[in-house]
DRENSEKE-314494 format. One line per 5 residues: number of its first residue (from 1); for each residue x, y, z of C-alpha. Coordinates in nm, 4 decimals, decimal comma, padded with zeros to 6 digits. Layout:
// residues N
NUM> X:Y:Z | ... .
END
This chain:
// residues 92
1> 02,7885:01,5233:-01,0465 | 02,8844:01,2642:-00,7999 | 02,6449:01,2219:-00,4799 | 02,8193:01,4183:-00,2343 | 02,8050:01,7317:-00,4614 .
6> 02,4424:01,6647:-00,5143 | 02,3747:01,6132:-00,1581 | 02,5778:01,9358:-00,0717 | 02,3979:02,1335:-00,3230 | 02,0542:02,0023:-00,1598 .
11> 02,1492:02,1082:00,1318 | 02,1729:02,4723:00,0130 | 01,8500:02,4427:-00,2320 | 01,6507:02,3570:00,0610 | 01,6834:02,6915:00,2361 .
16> 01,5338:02,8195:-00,0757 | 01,1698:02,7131:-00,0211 | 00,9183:02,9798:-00,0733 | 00,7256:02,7978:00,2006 | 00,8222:02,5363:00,4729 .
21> 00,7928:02,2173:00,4949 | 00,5522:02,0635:00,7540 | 00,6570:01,9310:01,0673 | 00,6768:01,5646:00,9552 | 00,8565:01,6433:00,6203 .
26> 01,0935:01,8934:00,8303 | 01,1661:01,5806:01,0841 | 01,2522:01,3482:00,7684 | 01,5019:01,6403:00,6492 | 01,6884:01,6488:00,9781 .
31> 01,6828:01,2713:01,0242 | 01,8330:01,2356:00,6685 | 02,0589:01,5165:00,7026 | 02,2088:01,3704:01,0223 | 02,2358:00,9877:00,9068 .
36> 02,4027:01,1013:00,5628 | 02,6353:01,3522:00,7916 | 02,7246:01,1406:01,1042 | 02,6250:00,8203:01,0189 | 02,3923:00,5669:01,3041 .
41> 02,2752:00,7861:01,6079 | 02,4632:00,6722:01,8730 | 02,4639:00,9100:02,0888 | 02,2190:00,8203:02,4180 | 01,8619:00,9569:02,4254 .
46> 01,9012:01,3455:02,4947 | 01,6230:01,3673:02,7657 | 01,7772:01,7333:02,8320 | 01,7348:01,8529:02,4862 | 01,3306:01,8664:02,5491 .
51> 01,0550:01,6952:02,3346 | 01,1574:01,8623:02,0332 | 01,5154:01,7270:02,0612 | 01,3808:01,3627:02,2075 | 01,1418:01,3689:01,8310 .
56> 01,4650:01,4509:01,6243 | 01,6484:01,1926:01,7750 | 01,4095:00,9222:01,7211 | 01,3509:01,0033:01,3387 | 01,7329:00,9801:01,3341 .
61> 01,7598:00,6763:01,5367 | 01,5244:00,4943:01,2890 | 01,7632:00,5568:00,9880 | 02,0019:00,3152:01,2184 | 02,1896:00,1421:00,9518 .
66> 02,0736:00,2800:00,6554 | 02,3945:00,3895:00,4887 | 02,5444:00,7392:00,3988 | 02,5063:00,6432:00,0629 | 02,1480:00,5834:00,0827 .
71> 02,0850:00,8680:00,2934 | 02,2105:01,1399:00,0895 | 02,0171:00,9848:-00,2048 | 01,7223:00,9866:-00,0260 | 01,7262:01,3405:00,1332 .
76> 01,8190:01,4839:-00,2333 | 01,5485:01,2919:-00,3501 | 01,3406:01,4895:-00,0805 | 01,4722:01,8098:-00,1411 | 01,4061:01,7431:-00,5491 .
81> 01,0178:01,6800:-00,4781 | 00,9408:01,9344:-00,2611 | 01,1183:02,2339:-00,5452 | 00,8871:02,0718:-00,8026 | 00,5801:02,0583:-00,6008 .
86> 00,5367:02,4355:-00,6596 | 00,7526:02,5131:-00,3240 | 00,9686:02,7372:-00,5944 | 01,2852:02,8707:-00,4082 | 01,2602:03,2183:-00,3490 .
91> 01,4457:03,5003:-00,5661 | 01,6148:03,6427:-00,2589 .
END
């Protein structure tokens, strides 16, 4: 399966956790998710979009320059250890 399938199909898997993530592993999602998807955050800081958008920026904004590549392989990677750590996806 090449990596964009696999990231694609993580993508999906993850909405299939029994229970969610914590904060900090939900933050690493998003950042991941958004550096494999649009690449280096280049947008400005979004002081509008509140402290919850600021925090999601900033985990994004440290991927800068890791590439797509890397990112999709990490945030399948992510996805993989939290549906073995007993986090089951859900029948429904």
């Amino acid at each position: 399966m090449n990596l964009r399938k696999k990231f694609e199909r993580a993508a999906k898997r993850v909405w299939k956790l029994k229970e969610t993530p914590d904060n900090s592993t939900l933050l690493q999602l998003y950042a991941l998710y958004k550096q494999a998807t649009e690449g280096d955050a280049r947008s400005p800081r979004p002081i509008s979009a509140g402290m919850a958008g600021m925090v999601k920026w900033q985990a994004w904004r440290k991927l800068r320059g890791i590439s797509v590549d890397e990112a999709m392989e990490r945030y399948c990677n992510l996805v993989d250890k939290l549906m073995s750590r007993g986090a089951n996806p859900s029948s429904s």
